[in-house]
PAMAR-866591 format. One record per residue (C-alpha): residue number from 1; residue in three letters; chain; x, y, z. Coordinates in pm, whole numbers. Example, Ala and Ser with C-alpha at 12.3 -4.5 7.8 and 13.67 -1.06 7.14 Angstrom:
<1 "ALA" "A" <1230 -450 780>>
<2 "SER" "A" <1367 -106 714>>
! end
This chain:
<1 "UNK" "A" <-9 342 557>>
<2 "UNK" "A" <358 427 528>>
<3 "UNK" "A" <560 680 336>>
<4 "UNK" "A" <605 508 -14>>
<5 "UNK" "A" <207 492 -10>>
<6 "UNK" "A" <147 801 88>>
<7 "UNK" "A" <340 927 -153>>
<8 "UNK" "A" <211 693 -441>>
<9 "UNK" "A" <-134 868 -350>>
<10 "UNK" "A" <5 1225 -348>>
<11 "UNK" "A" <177 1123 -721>>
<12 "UNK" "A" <-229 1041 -841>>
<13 "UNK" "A" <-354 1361 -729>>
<14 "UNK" "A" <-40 1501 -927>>
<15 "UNK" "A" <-127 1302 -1215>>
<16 "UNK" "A" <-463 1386 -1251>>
<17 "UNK" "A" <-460 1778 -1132>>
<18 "UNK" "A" <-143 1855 -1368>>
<19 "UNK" "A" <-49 1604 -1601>>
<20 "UNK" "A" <250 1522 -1431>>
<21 "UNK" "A" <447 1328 -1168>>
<22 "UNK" "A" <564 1436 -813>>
<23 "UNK" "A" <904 1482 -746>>
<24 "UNK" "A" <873 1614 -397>>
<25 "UNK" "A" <898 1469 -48>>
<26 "UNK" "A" <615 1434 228>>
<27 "UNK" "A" <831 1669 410>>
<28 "UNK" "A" <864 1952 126>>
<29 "UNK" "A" <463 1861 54>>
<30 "UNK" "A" <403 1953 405>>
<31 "UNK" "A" <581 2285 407>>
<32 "UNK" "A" <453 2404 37>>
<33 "UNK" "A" <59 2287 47>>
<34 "UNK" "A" <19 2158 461>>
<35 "UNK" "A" <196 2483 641>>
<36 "UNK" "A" <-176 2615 758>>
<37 "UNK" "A" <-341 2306 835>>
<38 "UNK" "A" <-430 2163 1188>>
<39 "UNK" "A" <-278 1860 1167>>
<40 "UNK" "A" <-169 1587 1447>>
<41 "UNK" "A" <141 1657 1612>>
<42 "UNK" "A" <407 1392 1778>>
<43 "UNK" "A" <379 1375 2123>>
<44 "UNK" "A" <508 1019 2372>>
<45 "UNK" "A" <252 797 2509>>
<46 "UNK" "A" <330 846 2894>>
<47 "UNK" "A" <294 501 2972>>
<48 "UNK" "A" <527 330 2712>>
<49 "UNK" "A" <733 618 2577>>
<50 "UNK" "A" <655 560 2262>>
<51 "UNK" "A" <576 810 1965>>
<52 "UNK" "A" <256 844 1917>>
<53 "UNK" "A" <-2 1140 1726>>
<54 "UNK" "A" <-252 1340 1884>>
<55 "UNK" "A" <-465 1620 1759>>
<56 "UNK" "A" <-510 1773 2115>>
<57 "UNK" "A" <-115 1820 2266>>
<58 "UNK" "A" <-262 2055 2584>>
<59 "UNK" "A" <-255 1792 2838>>
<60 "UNK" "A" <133 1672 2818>>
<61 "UNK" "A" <27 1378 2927>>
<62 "UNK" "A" <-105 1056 2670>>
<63 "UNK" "A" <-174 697 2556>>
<64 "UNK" "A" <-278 553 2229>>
<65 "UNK" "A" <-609 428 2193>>
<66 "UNK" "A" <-459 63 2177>>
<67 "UNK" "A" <-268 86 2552>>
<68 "UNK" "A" <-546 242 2673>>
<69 "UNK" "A" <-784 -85 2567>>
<70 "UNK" "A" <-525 -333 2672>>
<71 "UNK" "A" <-514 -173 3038>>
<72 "UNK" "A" <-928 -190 2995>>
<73 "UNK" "A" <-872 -537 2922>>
<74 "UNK" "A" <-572 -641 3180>>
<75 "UNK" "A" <-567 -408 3535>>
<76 "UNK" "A" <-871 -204 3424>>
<77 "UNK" "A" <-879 158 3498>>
<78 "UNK" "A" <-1073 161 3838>>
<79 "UNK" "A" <-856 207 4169>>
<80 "UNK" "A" <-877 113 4525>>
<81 "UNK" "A" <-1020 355 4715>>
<82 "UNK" "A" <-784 568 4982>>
<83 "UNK" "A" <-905 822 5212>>
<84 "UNK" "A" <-901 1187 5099>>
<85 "UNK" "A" <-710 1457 5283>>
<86 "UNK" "A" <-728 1749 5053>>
<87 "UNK" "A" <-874 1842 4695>>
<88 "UNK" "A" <-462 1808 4625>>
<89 "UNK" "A" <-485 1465 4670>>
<90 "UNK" "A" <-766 1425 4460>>
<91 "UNK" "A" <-574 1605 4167>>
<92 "UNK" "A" <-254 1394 4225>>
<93 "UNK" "A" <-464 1085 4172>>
<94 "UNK" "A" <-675 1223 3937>>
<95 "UNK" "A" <-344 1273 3709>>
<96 "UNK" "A" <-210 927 3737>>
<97 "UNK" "A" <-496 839 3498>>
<98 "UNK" "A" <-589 1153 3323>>
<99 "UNK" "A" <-419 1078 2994>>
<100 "UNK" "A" <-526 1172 2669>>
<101 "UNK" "A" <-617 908 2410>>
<102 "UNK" "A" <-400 953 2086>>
<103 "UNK" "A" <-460 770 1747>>
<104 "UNK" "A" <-792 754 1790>>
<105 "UNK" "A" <-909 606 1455>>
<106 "UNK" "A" <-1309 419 1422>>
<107 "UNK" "A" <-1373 150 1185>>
<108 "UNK" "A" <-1093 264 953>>
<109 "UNK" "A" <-799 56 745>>
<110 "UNK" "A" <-462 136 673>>
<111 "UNK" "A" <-460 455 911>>
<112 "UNK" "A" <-74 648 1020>>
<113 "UNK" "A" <-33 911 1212>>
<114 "UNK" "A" <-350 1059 1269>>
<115 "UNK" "A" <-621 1126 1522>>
<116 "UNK" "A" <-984 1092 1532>>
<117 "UNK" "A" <-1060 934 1194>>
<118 "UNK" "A" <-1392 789 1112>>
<119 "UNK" "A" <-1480 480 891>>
<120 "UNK" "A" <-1167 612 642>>
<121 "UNK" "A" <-898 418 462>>
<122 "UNK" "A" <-573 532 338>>
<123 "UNK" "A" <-561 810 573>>
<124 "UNK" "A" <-177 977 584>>
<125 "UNK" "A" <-150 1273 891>>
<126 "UNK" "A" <-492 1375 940>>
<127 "UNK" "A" <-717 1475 1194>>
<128 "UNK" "A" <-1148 1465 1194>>
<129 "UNK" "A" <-1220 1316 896>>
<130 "UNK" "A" <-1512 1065 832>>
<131 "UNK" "A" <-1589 838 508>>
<132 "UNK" "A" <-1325 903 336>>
<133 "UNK" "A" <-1012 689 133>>
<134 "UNK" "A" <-697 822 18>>
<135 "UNK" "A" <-580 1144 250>>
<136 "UNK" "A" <-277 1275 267>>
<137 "UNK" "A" <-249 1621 521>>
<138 "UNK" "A" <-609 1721 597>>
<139 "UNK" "A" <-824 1824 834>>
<140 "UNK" "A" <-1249 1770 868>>
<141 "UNK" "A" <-1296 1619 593>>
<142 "UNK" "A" <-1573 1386 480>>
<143 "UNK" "A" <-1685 1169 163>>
<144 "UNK" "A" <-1366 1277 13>>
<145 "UNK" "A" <-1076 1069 -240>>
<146 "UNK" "A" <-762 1170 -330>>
<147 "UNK" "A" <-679 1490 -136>>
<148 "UNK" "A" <-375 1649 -14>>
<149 "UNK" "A" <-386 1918 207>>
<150 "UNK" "A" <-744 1987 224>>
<151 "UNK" "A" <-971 2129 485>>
<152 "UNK" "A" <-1321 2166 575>>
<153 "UNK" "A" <-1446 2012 273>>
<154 "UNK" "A" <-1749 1731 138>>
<155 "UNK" "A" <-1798 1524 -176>>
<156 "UNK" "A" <-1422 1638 -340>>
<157 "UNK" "A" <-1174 1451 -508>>
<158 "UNK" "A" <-795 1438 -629>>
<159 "UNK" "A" <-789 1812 -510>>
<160 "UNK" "A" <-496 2003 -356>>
<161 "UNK" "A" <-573 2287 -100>>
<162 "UNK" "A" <-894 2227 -109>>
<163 "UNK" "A" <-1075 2425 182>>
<164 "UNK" "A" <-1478 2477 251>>
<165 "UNK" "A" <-1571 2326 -47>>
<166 "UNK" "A" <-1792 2070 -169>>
<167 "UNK" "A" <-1831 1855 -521>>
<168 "UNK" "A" <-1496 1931 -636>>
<169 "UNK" "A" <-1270 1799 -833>>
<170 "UNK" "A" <-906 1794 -1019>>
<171 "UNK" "A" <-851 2137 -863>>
<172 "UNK" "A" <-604 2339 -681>>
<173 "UNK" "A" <-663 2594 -468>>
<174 "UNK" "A" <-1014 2606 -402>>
<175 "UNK" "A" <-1172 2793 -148>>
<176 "UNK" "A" <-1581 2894 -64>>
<177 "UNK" "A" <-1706 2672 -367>>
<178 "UNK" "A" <-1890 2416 -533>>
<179 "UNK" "A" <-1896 2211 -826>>
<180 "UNK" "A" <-1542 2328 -921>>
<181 "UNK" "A" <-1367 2161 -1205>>
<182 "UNK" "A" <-1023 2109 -1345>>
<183 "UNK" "A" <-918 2477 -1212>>
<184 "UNK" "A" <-628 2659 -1020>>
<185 "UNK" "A" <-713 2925 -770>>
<186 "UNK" "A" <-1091 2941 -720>>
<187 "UNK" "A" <-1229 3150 -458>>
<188 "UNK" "A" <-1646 3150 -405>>
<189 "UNK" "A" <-1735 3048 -712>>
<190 "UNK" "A" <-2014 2771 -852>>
<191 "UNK" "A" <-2025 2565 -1159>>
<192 "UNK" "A" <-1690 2643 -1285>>
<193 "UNK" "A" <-1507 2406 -1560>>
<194 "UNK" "A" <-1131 2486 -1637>>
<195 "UNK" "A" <-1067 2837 -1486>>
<196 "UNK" "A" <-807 2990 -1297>>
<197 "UNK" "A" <-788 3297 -1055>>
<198 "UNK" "A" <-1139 3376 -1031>>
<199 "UNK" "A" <-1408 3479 -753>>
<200 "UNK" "A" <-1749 3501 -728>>
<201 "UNK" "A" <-1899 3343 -1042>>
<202 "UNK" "A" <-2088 3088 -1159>>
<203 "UNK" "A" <-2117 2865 -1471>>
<204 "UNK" "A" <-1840 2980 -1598>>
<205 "UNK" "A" <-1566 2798 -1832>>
<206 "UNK" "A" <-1217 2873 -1966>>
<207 "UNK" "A" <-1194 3211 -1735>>
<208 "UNK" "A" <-864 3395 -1594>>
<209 "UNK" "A" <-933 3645 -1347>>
<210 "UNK" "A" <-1262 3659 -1436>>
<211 "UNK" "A" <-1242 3748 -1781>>
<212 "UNK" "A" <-1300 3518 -2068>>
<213 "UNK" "A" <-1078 3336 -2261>>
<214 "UNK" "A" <-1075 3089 -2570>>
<215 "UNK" "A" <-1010 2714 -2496>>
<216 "UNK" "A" <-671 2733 -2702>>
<217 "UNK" "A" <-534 3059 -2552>>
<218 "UNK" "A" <-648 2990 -2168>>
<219 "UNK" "A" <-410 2604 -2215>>
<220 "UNK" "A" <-156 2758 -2326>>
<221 "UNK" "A" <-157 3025 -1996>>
<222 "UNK" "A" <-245 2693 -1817>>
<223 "UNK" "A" <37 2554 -1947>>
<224 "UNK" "A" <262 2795 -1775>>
<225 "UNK" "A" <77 2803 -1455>>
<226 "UNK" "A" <135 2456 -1371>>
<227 "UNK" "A" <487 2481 -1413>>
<228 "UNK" "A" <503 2786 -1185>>
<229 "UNK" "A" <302 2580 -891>>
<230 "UNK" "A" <501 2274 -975>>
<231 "UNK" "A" <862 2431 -925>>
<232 "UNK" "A" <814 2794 -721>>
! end
């Protein structure tokens, strides 16, 4: 996974949320839709000096997965034994080899700059997420395509800021619900198809704020929503 890629999956979710292309960079994506997300940070693998992503940054001191199984495979990671002064001594040996494992990423294809990912593919910057293809930015999630900058969240697709949520789709802004459809700025909500700014209802279509629309007159607000997410 590289740049261009991640950014050809950030222009689907685009595509299919808004009707229309991306123009911005994985940097300004980061700082518009990513700013509150636990995300892996860069950090040097202590052995090689080489950059490397973990999702844990505490210990200062790492290695990625891979130099950690070549040493496994070459020197190994026991040591001769010495004789034992003080419980000093035991620390200062104890941190020759207490390194934390970066890039740790299970069964997974096509993986960059990310930590602890699960059976996944496409995975762009994220951290904890299992069964999944196509992430770009997001934290714990699982069974999920096509999201950028999502968190917390099951069974959701080309989504945007999609946090706690489950069976969601084409959405923005979605937070506490389920079964969300083609909507903007949904917070605890169930069964809702095309509706924007609302909380706390269910079955619900073509709603702003909770109040009822008709289909022409809520696209044409749409309309001007989009272009206010797409360029504020």
């Amino acid at each position: 996974m590289n740049d261009k890629q991640a950014l050809e999956i950030v222009n689907k979710i685009f595509k299919s949320i808004f009707h229309q292309e991306n123009y911005d960079s994985l940097d300004t994506l980061l700082e518009k839709y990513a700013f509150d997300i636990k995300l892996p940070k860069p950090v040097k693998d202590s052995t090689t000096n080489e950059l490397t992503w973990a999702d844990a940054i505490h210990s200062g001191r790492f290695i990625t997965a891979n130099n950690m199984e070549k040493r496994e495979k070459t020197e190994g990671w026991m040591l001769p034994k010495q004789e034992i002064h003080s419980l000093q001594e035991i620390m200062n040996i104890w941190d020759t080899i207490n390194l934390t494992t970066t890039e740790r990423v299970y069964d997974s294809i096509n993986v960059a700059k990310s930590d602890t990912i699960y059976r996944c593919e496409n995975i762009y910057r994220s951290t904890d997420c299992s069964d999944s293809k196509n992430l770009i930015y997001c934290d714990s999630c699982a069974n999920c395509e096509f999201l950028l900058a999502s968190q917390r969240s099951g069974a959701c697709n080309f989504s945007i800021r999609c946090d706690d949520s489950k069976n969601c789709s084409n959405s923005c802004n979605v937070i506490c619900s389920s079964k969300v459809m083609n909507s903007l700025f949904i917070q605890d909500c169930f069964d809702l198809y095309e509706c924007m700014f609302c909380s706390h209802i269910a079955s619900k279509k073509f709603c702003i704020a909770n109040m009822q629309f008709e289909e022409q007159e809520y696209y044409e607000i749409k309309k001007v929503i989009v272009e206010w997410i797409l360029h504020s």
